[in-house]
MITINU-834787 format. One record per residue (C-alpha): residue in one letter; x, z, y. Coordinates in pm, 1 decimal. Layout:
<pts>
a;X;Z;Y $
...
</pts>
This chain:
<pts>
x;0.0;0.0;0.0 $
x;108.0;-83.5;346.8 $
x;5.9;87.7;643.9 $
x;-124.8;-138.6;935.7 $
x;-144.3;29.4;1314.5 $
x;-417.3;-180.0;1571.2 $
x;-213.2;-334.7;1847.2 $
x;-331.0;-104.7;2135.4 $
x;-78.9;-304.5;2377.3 $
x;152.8;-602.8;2458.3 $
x;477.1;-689.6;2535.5 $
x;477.0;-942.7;2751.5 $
x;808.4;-1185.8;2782.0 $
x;1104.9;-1096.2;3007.4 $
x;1232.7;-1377.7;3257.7 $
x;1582.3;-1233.0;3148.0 $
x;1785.8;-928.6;3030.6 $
x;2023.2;-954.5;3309.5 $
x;1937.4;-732.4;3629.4 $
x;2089.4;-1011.2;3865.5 $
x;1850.9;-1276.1;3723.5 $
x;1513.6;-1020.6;3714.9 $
x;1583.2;-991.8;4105.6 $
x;1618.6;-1351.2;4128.5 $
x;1289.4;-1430.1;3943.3 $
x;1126.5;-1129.9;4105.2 $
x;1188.8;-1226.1;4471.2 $
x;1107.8;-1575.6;4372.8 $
x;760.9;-1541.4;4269.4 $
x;709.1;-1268.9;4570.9 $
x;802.9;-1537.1;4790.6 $
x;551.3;-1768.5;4597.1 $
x;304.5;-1571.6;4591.0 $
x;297.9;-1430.5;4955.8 $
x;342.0;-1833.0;5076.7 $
x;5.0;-1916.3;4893.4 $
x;-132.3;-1596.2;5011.6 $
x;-41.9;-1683.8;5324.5 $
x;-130.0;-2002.7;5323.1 $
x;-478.0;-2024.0;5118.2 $
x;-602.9;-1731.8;5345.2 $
x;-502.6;-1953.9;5661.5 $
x;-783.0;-2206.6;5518.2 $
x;-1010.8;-1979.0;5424.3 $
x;-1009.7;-1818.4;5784.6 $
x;-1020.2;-2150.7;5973.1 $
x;-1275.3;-2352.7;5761.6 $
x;-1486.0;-2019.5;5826.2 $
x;-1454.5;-1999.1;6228.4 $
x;-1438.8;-2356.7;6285.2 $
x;-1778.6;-2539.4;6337.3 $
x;-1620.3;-2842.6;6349.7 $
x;-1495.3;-2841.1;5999.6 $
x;-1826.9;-2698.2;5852.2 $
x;-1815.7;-3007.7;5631.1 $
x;-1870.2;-3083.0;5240.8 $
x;-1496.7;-3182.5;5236.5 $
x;-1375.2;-2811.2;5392.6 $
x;-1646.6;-2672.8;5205.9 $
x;-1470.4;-2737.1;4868.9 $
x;-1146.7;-2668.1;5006.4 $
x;-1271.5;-2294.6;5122.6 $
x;-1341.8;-2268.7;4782.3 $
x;-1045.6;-2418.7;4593.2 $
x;-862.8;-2171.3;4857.0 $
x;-1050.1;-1820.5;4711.1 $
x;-992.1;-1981.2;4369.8 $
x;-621.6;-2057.5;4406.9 $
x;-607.1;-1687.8;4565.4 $
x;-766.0;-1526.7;4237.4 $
x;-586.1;-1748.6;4003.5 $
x;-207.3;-1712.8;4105.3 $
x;-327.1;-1283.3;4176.7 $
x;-420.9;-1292.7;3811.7 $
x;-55.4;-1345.3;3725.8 $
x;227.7;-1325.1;3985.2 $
x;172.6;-955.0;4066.0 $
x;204.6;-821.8;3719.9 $
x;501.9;-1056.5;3642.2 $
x;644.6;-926.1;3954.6 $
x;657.5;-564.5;3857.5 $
x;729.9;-626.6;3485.9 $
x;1049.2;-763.1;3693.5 $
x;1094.1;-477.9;3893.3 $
x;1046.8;-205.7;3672.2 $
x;1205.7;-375.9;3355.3 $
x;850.9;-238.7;3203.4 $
x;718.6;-541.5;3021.9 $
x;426.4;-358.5;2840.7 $
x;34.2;-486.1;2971.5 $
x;-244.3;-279.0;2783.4 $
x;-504.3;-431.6;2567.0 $
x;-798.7;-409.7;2806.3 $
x;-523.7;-544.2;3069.3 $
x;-437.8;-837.1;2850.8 $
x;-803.7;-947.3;2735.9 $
x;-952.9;-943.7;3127.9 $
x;-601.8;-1153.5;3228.2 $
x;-699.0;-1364.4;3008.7 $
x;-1080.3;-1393.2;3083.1 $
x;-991.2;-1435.1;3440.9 $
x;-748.5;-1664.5;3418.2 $
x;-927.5;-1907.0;3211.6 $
x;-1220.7;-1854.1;3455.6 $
x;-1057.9;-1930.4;3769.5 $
x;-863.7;-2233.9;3633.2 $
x;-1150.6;-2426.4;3467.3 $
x;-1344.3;-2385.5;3790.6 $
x;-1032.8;-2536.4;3968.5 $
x;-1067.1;-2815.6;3745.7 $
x;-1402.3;-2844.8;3844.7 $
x;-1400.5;-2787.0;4201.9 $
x;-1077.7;-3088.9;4223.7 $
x;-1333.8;-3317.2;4019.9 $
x;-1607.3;-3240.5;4295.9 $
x;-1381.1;-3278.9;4581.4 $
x;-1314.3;-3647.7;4422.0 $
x;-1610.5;-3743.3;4405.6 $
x;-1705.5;-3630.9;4814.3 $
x;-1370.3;-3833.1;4883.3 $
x;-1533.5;-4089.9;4695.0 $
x;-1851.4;-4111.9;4824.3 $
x;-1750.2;-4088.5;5176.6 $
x;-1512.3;-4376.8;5148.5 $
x;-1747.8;-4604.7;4908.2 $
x;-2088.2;-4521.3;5045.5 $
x;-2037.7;-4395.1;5415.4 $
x;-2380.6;-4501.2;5511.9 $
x;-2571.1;-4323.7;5209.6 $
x;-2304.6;-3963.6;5267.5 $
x;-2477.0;-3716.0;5449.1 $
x;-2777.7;-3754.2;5144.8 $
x;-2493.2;-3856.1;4840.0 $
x;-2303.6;-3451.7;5003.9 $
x;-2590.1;-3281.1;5141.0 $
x;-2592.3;-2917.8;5162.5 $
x;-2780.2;-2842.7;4866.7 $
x;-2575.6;-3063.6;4642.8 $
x;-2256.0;-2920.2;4732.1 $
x;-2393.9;-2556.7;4636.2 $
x;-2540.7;-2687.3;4350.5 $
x;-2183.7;-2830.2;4244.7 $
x;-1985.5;-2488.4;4325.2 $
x;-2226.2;-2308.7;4131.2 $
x;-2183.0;-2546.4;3832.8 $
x;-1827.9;-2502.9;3872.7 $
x;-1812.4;-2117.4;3862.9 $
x;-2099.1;-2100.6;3552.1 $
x;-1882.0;-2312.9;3336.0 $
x;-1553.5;-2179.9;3409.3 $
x;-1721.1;-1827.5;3356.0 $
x;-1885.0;-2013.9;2969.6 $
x;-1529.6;-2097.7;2915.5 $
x;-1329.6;-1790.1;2987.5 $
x;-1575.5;-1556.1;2783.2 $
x;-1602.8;-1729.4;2497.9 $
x;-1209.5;-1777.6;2465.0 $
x;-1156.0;-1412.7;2554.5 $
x;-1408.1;-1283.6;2267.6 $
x;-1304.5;-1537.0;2022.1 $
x;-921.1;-1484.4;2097.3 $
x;-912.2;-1121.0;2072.0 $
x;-1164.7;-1070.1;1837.0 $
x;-900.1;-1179.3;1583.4 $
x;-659.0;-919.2;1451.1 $
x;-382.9;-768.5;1605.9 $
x;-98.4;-598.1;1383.0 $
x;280.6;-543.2;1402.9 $
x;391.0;-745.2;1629.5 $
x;253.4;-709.1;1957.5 $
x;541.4;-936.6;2188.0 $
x;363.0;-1201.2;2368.2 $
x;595.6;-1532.9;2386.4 $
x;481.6;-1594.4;2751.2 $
x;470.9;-1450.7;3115.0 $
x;145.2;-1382.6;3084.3 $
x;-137.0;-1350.9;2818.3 $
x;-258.4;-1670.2;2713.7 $
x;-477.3;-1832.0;2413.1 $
x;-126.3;-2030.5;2249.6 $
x;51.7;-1716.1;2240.7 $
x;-125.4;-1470.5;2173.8 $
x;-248.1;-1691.3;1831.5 $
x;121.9;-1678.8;1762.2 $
x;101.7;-1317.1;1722.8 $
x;-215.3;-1283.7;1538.7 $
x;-235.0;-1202.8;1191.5 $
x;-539.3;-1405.6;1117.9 $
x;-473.5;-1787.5;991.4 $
x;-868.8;-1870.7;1046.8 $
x;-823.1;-1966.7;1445.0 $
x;-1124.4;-2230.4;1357.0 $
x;-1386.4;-2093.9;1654.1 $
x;-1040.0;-2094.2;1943.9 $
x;-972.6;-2452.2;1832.6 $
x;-1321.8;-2563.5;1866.3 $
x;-1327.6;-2405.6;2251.5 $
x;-1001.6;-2494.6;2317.4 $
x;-1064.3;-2857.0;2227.8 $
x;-1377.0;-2864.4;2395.9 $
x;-1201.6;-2703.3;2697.7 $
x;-934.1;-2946.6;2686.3 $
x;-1178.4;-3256.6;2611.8 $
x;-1343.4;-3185.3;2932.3 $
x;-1034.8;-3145.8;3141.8 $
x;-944.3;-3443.9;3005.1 $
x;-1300.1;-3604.6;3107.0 $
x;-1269.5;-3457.7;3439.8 $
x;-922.6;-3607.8;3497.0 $
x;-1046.8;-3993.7;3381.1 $
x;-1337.7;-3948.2;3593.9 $
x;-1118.3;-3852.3;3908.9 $
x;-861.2;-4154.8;3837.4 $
x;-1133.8;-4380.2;3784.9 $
x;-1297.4;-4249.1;4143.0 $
x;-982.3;-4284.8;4280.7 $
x;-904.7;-4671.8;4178.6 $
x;-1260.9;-4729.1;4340.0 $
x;-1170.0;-4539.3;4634.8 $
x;-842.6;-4787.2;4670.9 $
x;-995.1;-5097.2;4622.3 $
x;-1234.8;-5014.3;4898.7 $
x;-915.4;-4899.2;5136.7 $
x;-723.8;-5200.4;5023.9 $
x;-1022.7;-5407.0;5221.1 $
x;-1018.3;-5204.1;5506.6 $
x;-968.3;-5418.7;5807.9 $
x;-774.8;-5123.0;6039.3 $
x;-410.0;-5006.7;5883.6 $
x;-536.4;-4655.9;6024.0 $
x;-821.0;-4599.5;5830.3 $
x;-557.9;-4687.0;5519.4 $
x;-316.5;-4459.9;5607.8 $
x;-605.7;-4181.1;5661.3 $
x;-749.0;-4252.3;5299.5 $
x;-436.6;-4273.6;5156.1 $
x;-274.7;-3953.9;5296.0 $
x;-646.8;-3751.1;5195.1 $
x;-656.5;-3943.4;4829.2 $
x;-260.4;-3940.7;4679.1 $
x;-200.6;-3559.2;4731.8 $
x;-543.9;-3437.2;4596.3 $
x;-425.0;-3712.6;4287.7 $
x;-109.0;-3573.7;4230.7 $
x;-218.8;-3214.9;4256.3 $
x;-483.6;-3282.4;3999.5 $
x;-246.2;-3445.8;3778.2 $
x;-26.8;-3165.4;3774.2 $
x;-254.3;-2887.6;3680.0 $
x;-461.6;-3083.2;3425.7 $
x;-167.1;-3236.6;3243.6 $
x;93.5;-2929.5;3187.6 $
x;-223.5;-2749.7;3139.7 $
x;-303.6;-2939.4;2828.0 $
x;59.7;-3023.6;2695.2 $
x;54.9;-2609.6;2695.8 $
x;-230.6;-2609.8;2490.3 $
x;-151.3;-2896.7;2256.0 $
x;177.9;-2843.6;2187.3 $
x;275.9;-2707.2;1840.8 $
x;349.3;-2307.5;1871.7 $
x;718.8;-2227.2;1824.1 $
x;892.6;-1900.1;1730.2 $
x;1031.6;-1805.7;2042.2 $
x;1002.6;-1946.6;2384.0 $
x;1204.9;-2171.8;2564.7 $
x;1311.5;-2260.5;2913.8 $
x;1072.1;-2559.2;2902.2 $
x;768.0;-2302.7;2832.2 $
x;860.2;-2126.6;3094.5 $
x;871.4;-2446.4;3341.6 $
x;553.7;-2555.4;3252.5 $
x;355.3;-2202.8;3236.6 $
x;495.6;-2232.8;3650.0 $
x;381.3;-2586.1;3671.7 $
x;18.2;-2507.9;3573.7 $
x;-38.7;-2164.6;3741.1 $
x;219.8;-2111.7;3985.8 $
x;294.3;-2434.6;4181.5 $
x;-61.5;-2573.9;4257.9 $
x;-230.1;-2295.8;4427.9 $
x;87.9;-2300.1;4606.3 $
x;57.1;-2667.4;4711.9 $
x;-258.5;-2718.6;4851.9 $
x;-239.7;-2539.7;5126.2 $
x;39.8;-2779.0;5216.1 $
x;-148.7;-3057.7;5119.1 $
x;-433.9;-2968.7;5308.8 $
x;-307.4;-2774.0;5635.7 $
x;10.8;-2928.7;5680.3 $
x;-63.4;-3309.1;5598.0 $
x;-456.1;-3244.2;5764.7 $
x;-485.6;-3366.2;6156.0 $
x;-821.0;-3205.7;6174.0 $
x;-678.1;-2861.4;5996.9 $
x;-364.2;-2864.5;6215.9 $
x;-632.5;-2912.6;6553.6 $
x;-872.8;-2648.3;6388.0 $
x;-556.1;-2414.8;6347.1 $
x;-465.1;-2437.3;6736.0 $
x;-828.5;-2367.4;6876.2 $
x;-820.7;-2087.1;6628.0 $
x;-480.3;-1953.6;6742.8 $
x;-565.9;-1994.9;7120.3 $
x;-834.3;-1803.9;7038.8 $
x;-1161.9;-2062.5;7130.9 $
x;-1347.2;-1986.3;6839.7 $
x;-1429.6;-1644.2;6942.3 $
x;-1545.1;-1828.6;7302.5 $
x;-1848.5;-2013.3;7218.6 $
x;-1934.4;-2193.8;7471.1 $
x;-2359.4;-2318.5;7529.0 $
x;-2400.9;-2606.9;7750.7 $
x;-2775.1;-2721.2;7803.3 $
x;-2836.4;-3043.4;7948.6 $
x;-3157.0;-3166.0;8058.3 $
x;-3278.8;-3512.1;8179.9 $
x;-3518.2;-3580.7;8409.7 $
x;-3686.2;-3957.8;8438.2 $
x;-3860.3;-4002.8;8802.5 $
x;-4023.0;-4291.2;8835.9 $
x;-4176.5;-4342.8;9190.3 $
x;-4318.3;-4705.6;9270.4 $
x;-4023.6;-4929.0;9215.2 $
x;-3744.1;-4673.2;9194.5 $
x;-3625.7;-4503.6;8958.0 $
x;-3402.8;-4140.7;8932.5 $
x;-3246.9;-3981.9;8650.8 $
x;-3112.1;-3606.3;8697.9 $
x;-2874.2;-3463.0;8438.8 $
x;-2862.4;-3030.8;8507.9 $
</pts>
């Protein structure tokens, strides 16, 4: 007879066992993580106060802004103090809800970057038709849709994940507590209800992604007849970023997924873990703010301070007509 303990906690994996190289990765992702901080909450505040950006387009992004907040706080903090106190250890309860959450914020990011195609999309392709194509109702409708089946998706991976068994080893080949990992560590073989979300999850980031390229080559070949070079350069500088963004997170999100589980982990794991949860809520607010003429105008009324000014100008027009003549008074 052998005596099995219940995994009441996990080890989660060490950047390195040098002290030199802890600091290094520690002030790294602080700096990360404070820059998107910095950053997303800069969008959030000025899509907010502005009235002028109180569009479908800012909409989404004041939402891709509060998810890229959660999802890189769902990580960077803990990894941060693993690095700082050389305490790797995350509890069970800790590990299921990082888990849960981070599963929920990032297929609602998926979501979100497929709606905010198809607004780029329909503004471009059907200008005249946009206002009913991205009314107000529509783009709540889409959010909510977005959260729901993120939420569908990171509960059912979080109970089927841990409701498998848990003994012996309890060190987690990752930064943080994932589905591919933590199957590593398992002691169950039967992983048949993760594989059917997980494929379902990934089929659908996958359809997302095909849907988005194939808005996208509409959205060129409509640019591409564009008579004015401005209105190009406009479409092209909204469009390409929001593509390569997308591509990004969707792509070294799946390879993570798909790839077959090894032993121990490797630098490359460790690239693309950053590639898919680090780097693209650190992005788009550079994407977005920085590369954005009506974010960068937004951002000086804000900072002068205009916002909080609001300024009501009536105008009224009179018509007197009087035999033959004719006044008009504007008050």
């Amino acid at each position: 007879m052998t005596n099995f303990s219940m995994v009441t906690e996990f080890l989660l994996w060490g950047f390195s066992d040098v002290w030199e190289l802890q600091l290094v990765h520690t002030v790294l992702f602080l700096l990360v993580y404070l820059a998107t901080l910095t950053g997303n909450l800069l969008i959030l505040t000025v899509t907010t106060l502005d009235r002028h950006l109180h569009t479908p387009m800012y909409f989404f992004l004041k939402n891709l802004s509060i998810l890229d907040i959660c999802l890189i706080s769902t990580i960077a903090p803990k990894s941060i103090h693993n690095s700082l106190t050389s305490n790797r250890s995350i509890s069970f309860l800790g590990c299921v809800a990082q888990l849960l959450l981070w599963v929920l914020f990032a297929g609602s990011e998926i979501f979100v970057l497929t709606a905010m195609s198809y607004d780029r999309y329909a503004a471009i392709c059907y200008p005249l038709r946009y206002e009913v194509l991205m009314s107000r109702g529509v783009c709540v409708k889409m959010m909510a849709a977005s959260w729901l089946i993120g939420s569908v998706f990171g509960f059912l991976l979080s109970a089927s994940t841990f409701s498998l068994p848990f003994y012996g080893s309890n060190a987690v080949p990752q930064l943080f507590c994932d589905v591919p990992s933590l199957l590593q560590i398992s002691c169950s073989v039967d992983h048949s209800a993760i594989d059917v979300s997980v494929t379902a999850g990934v089929a659908l980031a996958v359809g997302c992604f095909i849907y988005i390229i194939l808005s996208y080559v509409r959205i060129f070949s409509t640019v591409l007849r564009m008579p004015f070079t401005a209105g190009r350069a406009k479409a092209f500088s909204t469009c390409l970023p929001h593509l390569m963004v997308v591509t990004l997170f969707i792509m070294n999100g799946a390879f993570a997924y798909l790839k077959p589980p090894s032993d121990t982990p490797s630098v490359l794991d460790l690239l693309v873990s950053m590639l898919y949860t680090m780097v693209p809520p650190a992005l788009n607010p550079l994407i977005y703010s920085l590369r954005n003429r009506d974010m960068k105008n937004a951002l000086r009324r804000t900072l002068k301070g205009r916002l909080l000014r609001p300024s009501f100008q009536v105008k009224i027009s009179l018509s007197l007509i009087r035999g033959n003549h004719q006044w008009h008074v504007h008050l």
